[in-house]
MIDOSE-1310 file (N, C-alpha, C; in nm, 2 decimals, decimal comma, always signed):
residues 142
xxxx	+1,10/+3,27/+1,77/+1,00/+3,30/+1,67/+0,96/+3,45/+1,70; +0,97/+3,54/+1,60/+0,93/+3,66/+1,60/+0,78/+3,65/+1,65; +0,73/+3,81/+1,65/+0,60/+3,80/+1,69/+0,53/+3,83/+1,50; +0,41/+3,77/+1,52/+0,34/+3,74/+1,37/+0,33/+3,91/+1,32
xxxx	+0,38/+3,91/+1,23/+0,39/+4,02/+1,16/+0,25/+4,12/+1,05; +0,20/+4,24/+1,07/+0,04/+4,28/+1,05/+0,12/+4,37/+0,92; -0,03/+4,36/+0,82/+0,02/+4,44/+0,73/-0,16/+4,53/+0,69; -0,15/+4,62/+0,64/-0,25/+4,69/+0,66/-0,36/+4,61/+0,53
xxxx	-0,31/+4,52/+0,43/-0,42/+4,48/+0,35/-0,48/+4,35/+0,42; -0,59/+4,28/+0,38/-0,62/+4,16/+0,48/-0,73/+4,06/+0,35; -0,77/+3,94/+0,40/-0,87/+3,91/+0,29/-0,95/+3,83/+0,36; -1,08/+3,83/+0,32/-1,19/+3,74/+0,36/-1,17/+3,61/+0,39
xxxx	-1,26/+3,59/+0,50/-1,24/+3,44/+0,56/-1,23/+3,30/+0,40; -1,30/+3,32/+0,38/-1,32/+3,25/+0,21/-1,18/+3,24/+0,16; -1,11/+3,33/+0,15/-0,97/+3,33/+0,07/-0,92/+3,26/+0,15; -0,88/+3,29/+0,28/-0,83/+3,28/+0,32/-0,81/+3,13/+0,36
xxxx	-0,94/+3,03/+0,37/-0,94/+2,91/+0,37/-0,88/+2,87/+0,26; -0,89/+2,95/+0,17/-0,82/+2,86/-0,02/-0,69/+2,91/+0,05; -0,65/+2,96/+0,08/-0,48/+3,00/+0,06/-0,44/+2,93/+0,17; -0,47/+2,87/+0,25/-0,40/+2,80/+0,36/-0,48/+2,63/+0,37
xxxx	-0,54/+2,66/+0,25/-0,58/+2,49/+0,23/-0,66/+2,42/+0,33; -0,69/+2,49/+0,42/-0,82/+2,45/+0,53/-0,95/+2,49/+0,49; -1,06/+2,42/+0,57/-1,16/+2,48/+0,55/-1,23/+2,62/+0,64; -1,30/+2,72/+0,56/-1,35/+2,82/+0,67/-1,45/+2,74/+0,79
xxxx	-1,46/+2,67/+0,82/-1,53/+2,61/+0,92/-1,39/+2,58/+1,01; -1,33/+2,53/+0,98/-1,19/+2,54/+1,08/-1,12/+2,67/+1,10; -1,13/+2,74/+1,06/-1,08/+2,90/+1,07/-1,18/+2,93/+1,19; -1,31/+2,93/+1,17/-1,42/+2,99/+1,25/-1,39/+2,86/+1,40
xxxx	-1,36/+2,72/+1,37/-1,37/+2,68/+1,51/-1,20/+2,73/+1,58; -1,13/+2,79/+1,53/-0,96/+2,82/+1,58/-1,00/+2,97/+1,62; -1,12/+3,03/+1,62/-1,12/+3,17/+1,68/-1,25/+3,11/+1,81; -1,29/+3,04/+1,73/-1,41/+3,04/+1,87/-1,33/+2,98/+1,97
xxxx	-1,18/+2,91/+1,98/-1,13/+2,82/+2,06/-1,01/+2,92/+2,12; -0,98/+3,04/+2,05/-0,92/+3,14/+2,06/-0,78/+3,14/+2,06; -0,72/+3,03/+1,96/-0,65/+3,04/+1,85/-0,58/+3,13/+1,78; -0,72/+3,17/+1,72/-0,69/+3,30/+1,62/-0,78/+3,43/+1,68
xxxx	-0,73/+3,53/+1,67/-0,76/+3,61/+1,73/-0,91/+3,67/+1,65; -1,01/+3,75/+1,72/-1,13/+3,82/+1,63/-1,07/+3,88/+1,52; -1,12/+3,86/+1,40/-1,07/+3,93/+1,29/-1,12/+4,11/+1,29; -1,04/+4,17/+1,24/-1,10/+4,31/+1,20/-1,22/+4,26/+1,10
xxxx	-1,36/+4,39/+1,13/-1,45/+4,35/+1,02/-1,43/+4,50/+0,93; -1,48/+4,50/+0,80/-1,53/+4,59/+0,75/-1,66/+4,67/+0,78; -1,66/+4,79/+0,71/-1,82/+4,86/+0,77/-1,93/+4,79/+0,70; -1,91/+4,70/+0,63/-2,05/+4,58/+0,55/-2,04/+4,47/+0,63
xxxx	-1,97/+4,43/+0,72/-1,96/+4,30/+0,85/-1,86/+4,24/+0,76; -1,77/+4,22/+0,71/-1,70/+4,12/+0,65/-1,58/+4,10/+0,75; -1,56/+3,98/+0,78/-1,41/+3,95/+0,82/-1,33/+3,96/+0,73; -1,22/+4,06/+0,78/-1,08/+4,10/+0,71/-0,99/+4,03/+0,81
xxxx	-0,88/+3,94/+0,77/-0,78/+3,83/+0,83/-0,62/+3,96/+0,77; -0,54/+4,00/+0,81/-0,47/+4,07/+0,82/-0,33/+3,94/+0,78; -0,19/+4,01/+0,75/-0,12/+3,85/+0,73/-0,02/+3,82/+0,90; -0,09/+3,91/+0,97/-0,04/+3,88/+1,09/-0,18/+3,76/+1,10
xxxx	-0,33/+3,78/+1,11/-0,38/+3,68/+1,11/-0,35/+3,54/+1,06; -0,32/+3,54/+0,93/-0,28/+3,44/+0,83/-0,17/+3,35/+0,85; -0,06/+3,48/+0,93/+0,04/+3,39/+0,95/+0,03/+3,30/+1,09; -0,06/+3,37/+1,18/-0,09/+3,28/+1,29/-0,16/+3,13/+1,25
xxxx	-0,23/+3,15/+1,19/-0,34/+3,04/+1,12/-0,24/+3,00/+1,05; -0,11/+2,98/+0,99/-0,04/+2,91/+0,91/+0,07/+2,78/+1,01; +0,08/+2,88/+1,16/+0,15/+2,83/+1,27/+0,04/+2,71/+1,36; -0,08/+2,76/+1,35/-0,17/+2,69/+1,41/-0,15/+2,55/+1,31
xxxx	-0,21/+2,55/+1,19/-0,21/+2,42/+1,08/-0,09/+2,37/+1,12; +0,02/+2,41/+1,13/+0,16/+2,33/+1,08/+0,17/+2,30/+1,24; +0,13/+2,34/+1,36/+0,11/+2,26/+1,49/+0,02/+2,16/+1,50; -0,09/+2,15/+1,42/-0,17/+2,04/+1,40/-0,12/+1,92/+1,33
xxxx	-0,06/+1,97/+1,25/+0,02/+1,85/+1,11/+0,10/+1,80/+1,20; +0,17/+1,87/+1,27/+0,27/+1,78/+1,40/+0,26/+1,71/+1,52; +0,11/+1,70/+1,50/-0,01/+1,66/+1,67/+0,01/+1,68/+1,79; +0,05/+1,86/+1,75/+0,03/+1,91/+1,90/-0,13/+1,95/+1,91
xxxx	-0,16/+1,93/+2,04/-0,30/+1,94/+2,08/-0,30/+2,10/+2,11; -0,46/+2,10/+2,13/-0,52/+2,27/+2,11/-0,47/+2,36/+2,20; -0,45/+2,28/+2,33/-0,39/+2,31/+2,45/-0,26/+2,32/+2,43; -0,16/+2,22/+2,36/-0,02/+2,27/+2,37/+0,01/+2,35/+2,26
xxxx	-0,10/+2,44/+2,17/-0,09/+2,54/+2,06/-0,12/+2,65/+2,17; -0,19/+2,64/+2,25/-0,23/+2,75/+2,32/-0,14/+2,76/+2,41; -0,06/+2,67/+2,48/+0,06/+2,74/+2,55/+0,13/+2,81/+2,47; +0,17/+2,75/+2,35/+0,28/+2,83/+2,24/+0,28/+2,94/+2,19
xxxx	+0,14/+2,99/+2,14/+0,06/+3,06/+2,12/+0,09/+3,16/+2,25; +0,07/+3,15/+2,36/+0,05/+3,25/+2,44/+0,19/+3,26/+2,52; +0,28/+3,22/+2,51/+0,44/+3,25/+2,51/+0,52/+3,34/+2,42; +0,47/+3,36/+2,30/+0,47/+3,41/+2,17/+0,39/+3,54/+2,19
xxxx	+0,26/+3,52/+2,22/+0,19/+3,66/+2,22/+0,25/+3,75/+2,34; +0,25/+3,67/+2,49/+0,32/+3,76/+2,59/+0,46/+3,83/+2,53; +0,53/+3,74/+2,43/+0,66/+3,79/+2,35/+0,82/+3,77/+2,47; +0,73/+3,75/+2,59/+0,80/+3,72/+2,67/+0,88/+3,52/+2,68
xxxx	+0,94/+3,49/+2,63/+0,97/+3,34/+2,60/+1,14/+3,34/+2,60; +1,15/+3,22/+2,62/+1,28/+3,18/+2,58/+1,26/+3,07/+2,46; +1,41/+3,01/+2,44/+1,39/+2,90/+2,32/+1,39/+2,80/+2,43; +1,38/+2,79/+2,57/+1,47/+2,66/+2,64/+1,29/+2,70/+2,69
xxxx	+1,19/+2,71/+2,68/+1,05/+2,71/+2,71/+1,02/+2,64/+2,60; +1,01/+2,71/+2,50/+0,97/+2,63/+2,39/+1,01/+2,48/+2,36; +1,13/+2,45/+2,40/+1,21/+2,37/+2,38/+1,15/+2,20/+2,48; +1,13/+2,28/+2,63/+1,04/+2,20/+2,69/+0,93/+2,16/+2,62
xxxx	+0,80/+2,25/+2,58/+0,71/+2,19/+2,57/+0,72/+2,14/+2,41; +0,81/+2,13/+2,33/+0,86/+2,03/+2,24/+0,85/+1,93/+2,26; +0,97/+1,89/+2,37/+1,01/+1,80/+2,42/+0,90/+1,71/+2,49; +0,82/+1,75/+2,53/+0,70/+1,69/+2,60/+0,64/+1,66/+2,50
xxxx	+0,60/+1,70/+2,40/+0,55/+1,66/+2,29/+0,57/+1,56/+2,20; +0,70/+1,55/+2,21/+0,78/+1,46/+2,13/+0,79/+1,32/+2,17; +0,77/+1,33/+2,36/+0,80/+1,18/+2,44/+0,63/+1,16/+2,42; +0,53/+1,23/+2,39/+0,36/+1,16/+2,36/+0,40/+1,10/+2,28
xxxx	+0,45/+1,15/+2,17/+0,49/+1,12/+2,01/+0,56/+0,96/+2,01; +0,64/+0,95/+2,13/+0,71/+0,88/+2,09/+0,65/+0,71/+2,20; +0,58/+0,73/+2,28/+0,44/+0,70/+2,32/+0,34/+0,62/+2,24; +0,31/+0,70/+2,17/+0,19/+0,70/+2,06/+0,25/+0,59/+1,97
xxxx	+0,38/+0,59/+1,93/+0,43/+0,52/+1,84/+0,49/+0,37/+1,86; +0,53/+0,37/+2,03/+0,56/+0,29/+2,07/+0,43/+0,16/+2,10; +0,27/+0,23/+2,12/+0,14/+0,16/+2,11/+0,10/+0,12/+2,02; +0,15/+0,21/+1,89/+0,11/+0,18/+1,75/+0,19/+0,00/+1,73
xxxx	+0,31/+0,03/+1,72/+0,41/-0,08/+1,70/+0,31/-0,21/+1,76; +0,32/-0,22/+1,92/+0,27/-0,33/+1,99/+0,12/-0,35/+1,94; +0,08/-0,29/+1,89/-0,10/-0,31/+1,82/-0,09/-0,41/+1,72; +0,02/-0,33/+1,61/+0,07/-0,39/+1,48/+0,14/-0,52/+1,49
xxxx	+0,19/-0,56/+1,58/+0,23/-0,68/+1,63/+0,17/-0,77/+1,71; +0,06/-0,71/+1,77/-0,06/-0,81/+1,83/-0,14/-0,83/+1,71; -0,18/-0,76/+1,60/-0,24/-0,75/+1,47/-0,22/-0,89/+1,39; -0,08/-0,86/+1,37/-0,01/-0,96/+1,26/+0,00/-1,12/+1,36
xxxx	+0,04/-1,10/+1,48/-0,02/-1,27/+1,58/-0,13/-1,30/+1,53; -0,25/-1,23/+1,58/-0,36/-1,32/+1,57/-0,41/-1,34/+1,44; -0,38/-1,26/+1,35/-0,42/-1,27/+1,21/-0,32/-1,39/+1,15; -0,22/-1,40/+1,20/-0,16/-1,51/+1,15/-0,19/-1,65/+1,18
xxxx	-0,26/-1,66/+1,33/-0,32/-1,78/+1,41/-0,44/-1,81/+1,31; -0,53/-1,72/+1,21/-0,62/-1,74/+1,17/-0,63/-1,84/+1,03; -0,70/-1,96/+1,03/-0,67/-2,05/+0,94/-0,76/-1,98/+0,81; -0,86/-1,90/+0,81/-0,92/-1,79/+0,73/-0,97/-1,91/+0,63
xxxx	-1,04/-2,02/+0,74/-1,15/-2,10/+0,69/-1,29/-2,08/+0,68; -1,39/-2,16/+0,64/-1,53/-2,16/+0,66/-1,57/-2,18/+0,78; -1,51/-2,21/+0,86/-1,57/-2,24/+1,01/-1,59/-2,13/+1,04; -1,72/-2,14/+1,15/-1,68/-2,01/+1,29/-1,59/-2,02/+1,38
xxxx	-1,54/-2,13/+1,40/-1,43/-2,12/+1,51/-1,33/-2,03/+1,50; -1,34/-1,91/+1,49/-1,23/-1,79/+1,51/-1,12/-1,80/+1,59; -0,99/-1,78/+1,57/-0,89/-1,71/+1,69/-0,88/-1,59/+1,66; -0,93/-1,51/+1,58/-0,92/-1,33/+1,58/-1,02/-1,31/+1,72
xxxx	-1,15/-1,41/+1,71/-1,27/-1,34/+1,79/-1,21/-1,40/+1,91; -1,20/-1,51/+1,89/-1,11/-1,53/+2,05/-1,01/-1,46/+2,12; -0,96/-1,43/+2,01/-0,84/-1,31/+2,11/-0,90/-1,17/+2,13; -0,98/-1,11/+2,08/-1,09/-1,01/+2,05/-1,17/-1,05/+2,17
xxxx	-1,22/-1,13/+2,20/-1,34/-1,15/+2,35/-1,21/-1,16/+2,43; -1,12/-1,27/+2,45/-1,05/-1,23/+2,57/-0,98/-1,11/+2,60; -0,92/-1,03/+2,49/-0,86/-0,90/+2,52/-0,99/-0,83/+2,62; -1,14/-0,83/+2,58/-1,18/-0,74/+2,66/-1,28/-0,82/+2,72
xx	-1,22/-0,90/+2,81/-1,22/-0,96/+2,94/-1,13/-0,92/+3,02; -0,98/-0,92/+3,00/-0,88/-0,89/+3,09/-0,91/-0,78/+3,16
């Protein structure tokens, strides 16, 4: 990945949230987390986002859509800004990403399958005698 590319025009935090479909309260928390770098201001205080800004903030969003965490944006982020990187760095912390990913999906599955058990044990009568709440109290007993 090249390094994010500056162009001398830029536009206000405001636009900027319309054109990348986030809100400016997320813009403002991806600099205070340092993310996105301080924007240039104008001599009236305005933040000016440059499209080297915009295009970092377009890298950040599309690492969030893919649930990398703030911390593994900030490694990538800072491999990229040293400009110093390989693809087989990048490629690691992919990779590491990918086996959370695949983690995360393998818990989802077994949830969805403990789900569909006890909901199926459930005669979804008038009684209180539950087997949802019984497997629900004993799960957190174990």
């Amino acid at each position: 990945m090249a390094q994010f590319t500056v162009s001398r025009s830029g536009v206000k935090r405001g636009e900027l949230a319309k054109r990348s479909g986030c809100n400016a309260e997320t813009i403002r928390y991806y600099e205070t987390t340092g993310l996105l770098n301080k924007p240039a201001r104008t001599d009236s205080g305005h933040r000016i986002y440059s499209a080297a800004d915009q295009s970092r903030l377009r890298f950040v969003l599309r690492s969030r859509e893919l649930g990398f965490t703030i911390e593994e944006i900030r490694s990538l982020l800072s491999l990229v800004d040293d400009g110093d990187y390989s693809c087989a760095e990048i490629h690691a912390l992919t990779t590491n990403h990918l086996k959370s990913v695949s983690r995360k999906i393998a818990d989802l599955r077994r949830l969805e399958r403990t789900l569909k058990r006890i909901s199926g044990e459930c005669a979804k009568g008038n009684e209180p005698d539950c087997p949802i709440i019984d497997a629900l109290a004993g799960a957190a007993n174990q």
